[in-house]
C-alpha positions, 0 to 999 in steps of 0.5 A, a space after each residue: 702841425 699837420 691836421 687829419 680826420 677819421 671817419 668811420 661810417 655805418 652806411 644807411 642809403 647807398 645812392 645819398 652816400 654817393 651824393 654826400 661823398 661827392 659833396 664832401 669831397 668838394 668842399 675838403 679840396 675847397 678849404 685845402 684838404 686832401 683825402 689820404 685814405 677811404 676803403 670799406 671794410 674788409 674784415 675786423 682782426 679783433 674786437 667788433 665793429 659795425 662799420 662798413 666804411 672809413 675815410 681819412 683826410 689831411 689839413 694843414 693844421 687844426 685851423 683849416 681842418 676846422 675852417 673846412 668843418 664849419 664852413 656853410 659849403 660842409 654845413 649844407 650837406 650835413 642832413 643829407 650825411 645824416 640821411 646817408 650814414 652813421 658817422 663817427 667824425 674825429 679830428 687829430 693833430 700829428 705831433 711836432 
């Protein structure tokens, strides 16, 4: 079963939410995953929200998905996403 993450983010530092794009880019091609999706937000249609930003990325399945989260290369950026973003990280498996 095919395997995504969502990310939705608060933006803290723009410049170091660049590097840490560009590195977690990187390492999701790296372990075999492909972004679907990435946009800043527009406009909230109802609720609330503080995000600025949303990302989503595919897997294979649930084990390349989490191959790829706790690798060393996605480990290593970690604190500098931590500077860069609040970040909600969440992963799904599509139904069969």
């Amino acid at each position: 079963m095919t395997a995504i993450f969502v990310a939705t983010m608060k933006i803290k530092d723009g410049k170091k939410m660049g590097e840490y794009g560009a590195g977690a880019r990187a390492t999701i091609k790296q372990y075999g995953g492909e972004m679907v999706f990435r946009a800043n937000k527009r406009e909230v249609l109802a609720g609330s929200s503080d995000v600025d930003a949303v990302v989503i990325a595919k897997f294979a399945d649930m084990d390349a998905l989490n191959a790829w989260h706790d690798s060393d290369e996605y480990q290593a950026i970690i604190p500098l996403r931590d500077e860069a973003v609040d970040m909600v990280l969440i992963s799904y498996e599509t139904p069969s």
